[in-house]
N, C-alpha and C positions, 0 to 999 in steps of 0.2 A: 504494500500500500504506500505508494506517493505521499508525503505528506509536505504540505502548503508553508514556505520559509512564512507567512503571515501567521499560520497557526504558533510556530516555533515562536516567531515574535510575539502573539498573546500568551502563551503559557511564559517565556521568558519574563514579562510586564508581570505577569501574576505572581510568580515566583522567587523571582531576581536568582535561579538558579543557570547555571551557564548554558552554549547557543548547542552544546555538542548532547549535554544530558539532557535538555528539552525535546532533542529530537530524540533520543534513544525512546525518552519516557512516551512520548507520543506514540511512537513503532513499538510499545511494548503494549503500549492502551487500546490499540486498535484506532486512533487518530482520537480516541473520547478523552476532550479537555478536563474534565473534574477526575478522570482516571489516572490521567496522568501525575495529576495536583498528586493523587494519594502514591502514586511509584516515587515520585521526587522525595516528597517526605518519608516515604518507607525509607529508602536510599539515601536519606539526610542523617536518621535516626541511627544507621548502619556506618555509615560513616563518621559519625557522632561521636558513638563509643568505639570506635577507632584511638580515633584522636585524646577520650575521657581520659588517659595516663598521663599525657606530655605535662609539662610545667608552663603554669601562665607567671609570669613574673614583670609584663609591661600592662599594659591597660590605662583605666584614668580612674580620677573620681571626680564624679559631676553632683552640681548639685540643679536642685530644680524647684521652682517656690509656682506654688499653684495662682493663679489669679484671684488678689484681693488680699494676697499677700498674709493670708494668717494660717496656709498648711508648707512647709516645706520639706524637701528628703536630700539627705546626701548618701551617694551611695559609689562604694566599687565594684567597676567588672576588670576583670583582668583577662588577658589573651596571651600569644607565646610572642610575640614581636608588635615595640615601635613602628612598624609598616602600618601594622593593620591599625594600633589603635587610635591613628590618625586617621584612617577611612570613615568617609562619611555612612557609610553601611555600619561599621562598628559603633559612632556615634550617635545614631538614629536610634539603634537596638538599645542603646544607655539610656537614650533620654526615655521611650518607651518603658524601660524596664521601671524607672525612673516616676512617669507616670502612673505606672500601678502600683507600685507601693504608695504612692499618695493619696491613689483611687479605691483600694484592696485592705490597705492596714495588715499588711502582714507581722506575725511575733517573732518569724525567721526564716532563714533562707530553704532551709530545708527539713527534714524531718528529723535528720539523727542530731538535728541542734536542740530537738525542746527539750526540756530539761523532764527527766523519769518520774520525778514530784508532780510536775505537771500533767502529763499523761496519767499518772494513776491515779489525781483530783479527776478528769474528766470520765475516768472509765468509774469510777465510783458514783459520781453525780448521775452517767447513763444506765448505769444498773436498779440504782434506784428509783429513777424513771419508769423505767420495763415495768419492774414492780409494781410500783405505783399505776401502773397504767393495766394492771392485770396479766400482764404478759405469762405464760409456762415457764418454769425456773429452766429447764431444759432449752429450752432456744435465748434464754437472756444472752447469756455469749456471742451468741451470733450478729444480735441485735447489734452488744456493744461494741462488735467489731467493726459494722458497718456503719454505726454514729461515729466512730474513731476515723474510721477512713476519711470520712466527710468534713470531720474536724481538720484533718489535714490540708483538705481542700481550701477548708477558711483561712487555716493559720499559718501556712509555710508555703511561702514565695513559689516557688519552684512549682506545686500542685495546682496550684491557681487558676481558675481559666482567664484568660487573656483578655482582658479590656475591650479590645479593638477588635476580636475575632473569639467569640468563648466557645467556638469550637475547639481551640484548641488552649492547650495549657501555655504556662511561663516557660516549662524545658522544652517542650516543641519548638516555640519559639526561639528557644539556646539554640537546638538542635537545629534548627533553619541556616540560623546565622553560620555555626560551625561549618555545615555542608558548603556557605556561600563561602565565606570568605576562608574556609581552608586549615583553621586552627584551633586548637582546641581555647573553650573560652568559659570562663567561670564568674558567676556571681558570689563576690566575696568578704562583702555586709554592707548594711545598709543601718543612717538613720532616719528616722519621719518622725520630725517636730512637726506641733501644733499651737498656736497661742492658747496661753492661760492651761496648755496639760504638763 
């Protein structure tokens, strides 16, 4: 199947994935645009954790103050070279990231950050719940497994779904980046001030 350098050029626009893997992914989808969308990112995710070993040690730290001037965040990403973290692709992904912790209120970046106190407050509070709510003592575990999960969704960066797109999460988003520009790339803390907290 032929496929159209115009098509290559919209999934390109859509993706900002390169002109060689857009066609591969096109000739893999059978020419189907949203198919494709999902081969790139499968192959991003793949690629992704390729690269999760290497060492970020350049990056930035930006900060970003919401309009009206009473929520702000500072936060860093890191990646493995100065090249990239002057690209404006790297910088875009910052400031976004940047956004969502303003928009999100996350407590951390990722899951094995919260603190074991913490998790065992909330798995107490959901058990009690079940209870309270009549639940079989026999499936409450389950219950609180799957309020935990959800909790993670709320409270750690990384699980998040993404602002601008809640189909997909915050590491999707990592994982985007990483496929585009090539290197492995980390969220490596963040703060979000608020007037009067």
């Amino acid at each position: 199947m032929a496929i159209s350098a115009k098509t290559v050029k919209e999934l390109r626009d859509k993706t900002n994935a390169g002109m060689m893997d857009c066609k591969k992914a096109l000739e893999e989808s059978g020419g189907d645009l949203e198919k494709a969308v999902e081969v790139l990112r499968e192959k991003g995710i793949a690629k992704a954790a390729k690269k999760s070993g290497r060492t970020t040690n350049e990056g930035i730290v930006a900060s970003y103050i919401h309009p009206g001037d009473k929520l702000g965040v500072l936060l860093e990403v890191n990646c493995e070279t100065d090249f990239v973290a002057k690209t404006d692709d790297f910088k875009n992904l910052v400031h976004d990231i940047s956004m969502q912790v303003a928009a999100a209120n996350p407590l951390v970046v990722s899951r094995e950050e919260l603190p074991q106190e913490v998790l065992e407050k909330e798995k107490q509070i959901y058990k009690t719940q079940a209870l309270n709510e009549g639940k079989p003592e026999k499936i409450v575990e389950k219950i609180i497994e799957g309020r935990i999960e959800k909790y993670y969704k709320e409270v750690c960066l990384l699980e998040q779904p993404f602002i601008r797109d809640q189909d997909k999460s915050v590491t999707d988003l990592l994982n985007e980046a990483i496929a585009t520009l090539g290197e492995n790339i980390t969220i490596k803390r963040f703060s979000r001030y608020r007037l009067g907290e």
